[in-house]
N, C-alpha and C positions, 0 to 999 in steps of 0.2 A: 842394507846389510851393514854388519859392523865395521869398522877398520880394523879390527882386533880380537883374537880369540881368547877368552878366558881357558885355560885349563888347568886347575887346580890352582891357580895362583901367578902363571907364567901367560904374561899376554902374546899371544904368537901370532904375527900380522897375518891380515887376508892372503896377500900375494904371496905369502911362502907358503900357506897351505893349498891354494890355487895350485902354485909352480909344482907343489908334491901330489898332486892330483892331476893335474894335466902329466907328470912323467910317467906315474903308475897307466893312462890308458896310450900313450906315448911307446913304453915297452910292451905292452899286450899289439899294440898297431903293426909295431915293427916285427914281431913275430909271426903274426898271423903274414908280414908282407912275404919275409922271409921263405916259410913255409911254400905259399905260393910261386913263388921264384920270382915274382915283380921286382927284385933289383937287379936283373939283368937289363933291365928297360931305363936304371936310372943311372945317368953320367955320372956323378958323386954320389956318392950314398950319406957323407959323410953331411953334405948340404943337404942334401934332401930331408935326412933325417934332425935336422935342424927345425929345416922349415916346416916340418910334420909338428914339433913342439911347440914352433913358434902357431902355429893354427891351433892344436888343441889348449893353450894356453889362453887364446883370445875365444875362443868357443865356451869355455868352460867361464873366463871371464863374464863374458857376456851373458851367458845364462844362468849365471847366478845376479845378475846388478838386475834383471828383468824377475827372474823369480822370487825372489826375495824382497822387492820395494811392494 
């Protein structure tokens, strides 16, 4: 995969478009949690929902460095 997105003329690095794909299923995550009531179960929300980023950001990493070679 590249290290850089061409679009129109603006090269826009992987990992900022990674970072803005891993938040867009990050806020769909956290709503459906929401919904649910699963943050009565979680001591911080404010960590937790950190560490939900920080995982779909290496998930999403990772499946694209395999799909894409």
């Amino acid at each position: 995969m590249p290290a850089e997105f061409d679009l129109y003329g603006v090269y826009v690095p992987r990992l900022l478009v990674l970072m803005l794909l891993s938040l867009g299923l990050s806020i769909v995550f956290r709503r459906v949690l929401a919904r649910l009531g699963a943050y009565s179960l979680v001591w911080h929300r404010g960590l937790f929902d950190l560490a939900l980023y920080v995982l779909f950001l290496g998930a999403v990493s990772s499946f694209t460095r395999w799909y894409f070679i």
